[in-house]
Each structure stands twice: as structure tokens, then as C-alpha cells.
C-alpha positions in Angstrom: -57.2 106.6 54.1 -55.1 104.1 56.2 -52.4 104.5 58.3 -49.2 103.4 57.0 -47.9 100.5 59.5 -44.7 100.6 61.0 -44.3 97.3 62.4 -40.7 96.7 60.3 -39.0 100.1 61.7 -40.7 98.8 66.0 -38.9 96.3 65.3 -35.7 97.4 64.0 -35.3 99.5 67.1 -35.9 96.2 69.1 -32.9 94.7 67.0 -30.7 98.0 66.7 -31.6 98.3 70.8 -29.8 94.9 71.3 -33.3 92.7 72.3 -33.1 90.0 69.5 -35.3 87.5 71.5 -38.4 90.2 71.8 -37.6 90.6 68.1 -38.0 86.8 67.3 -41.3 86.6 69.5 -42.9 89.8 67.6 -41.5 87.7 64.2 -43.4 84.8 65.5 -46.8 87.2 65.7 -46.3 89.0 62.5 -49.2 90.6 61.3 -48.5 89.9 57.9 -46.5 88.7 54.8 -45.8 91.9 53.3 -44.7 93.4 56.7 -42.3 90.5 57.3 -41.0 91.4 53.1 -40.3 94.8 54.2 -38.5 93.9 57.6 -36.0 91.5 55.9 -35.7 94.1 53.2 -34.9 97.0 55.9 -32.6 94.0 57.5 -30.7 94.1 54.4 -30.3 97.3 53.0 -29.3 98.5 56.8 -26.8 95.4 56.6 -27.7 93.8 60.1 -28.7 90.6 57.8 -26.6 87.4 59.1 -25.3 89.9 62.6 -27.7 88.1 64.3 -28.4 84.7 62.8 -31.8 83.6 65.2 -33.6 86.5 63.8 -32.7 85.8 60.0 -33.6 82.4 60.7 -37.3 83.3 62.8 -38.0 85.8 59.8 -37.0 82.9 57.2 -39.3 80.3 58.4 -42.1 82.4 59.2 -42.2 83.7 55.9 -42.3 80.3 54.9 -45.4 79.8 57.1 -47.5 82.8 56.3 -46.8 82.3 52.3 -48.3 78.8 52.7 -51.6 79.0 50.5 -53.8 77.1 53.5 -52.1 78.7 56.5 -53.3 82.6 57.6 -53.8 84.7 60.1 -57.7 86.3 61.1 -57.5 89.5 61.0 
């Protein structure tokens, strides 16, 4: 059975801990699309969407990136 990933909450406690820039260089490494979904979904149901404008922005365009149908990430 696997382990359920907690990625999104890691780094929610580097946003909530007041550490955007770590935040945007973890965004940068994301493992995934579906973990980056569920951190912008966490970023808006906890309403901290547009208080820090860099990290909307590094989540926006790497979801960009990692949706693109030629570019991925090895595992």
C-alpha cells in the first residue's frame, strides 16, 4: 500500500512559517502535477492565495510546465 505524500501540507508550514523563497525553490522541484493541484487547492481553501504573490506565480507557471505533454520529470 503507499504512503500518502505530504509534500502540499511541508510546504504550507514553509509558507505559514513565513519562508516564501524556500517555498518557491521546493515549487520549482515539485515532484509532481497532482501534488502541485493539491498545494494550490490547500492555498485556496486556507485563503493565503494572492498574500504572497511570488508563490502563486512559481506554482502558476510550474504547473504550466509539468502539464506540458513533452516535458516530465524521471522518477
Amino acid at each position: 500500500m503507499a504512503r500518502a505524500n505530504d509534500w502540499s501540507s511541508k510546504l504550507m508550514a514553509l509558507i505559514n512559517g513565513g519562508n516564501p523563497s524556500a517555498a518557491i525553490a521546493q515549487i520549482k522541484v515539485a515532484p509532481t502535477l497532482k501534488d502541485l493541484q493539491a498545494l494550490q487547492t490547500i492555498m485556496k481553501l486556507s485563503k493565503m492565495q494572492g498574500r504572497y504573490p511570488n508563490v502563486d506565480a512559481a506554482i502558476t507557471d510550474n504547473l504550466a510546465l509539468l502539464a506540458a505533454p513533452r516535458l516530465h520529470r524521471a522518477p
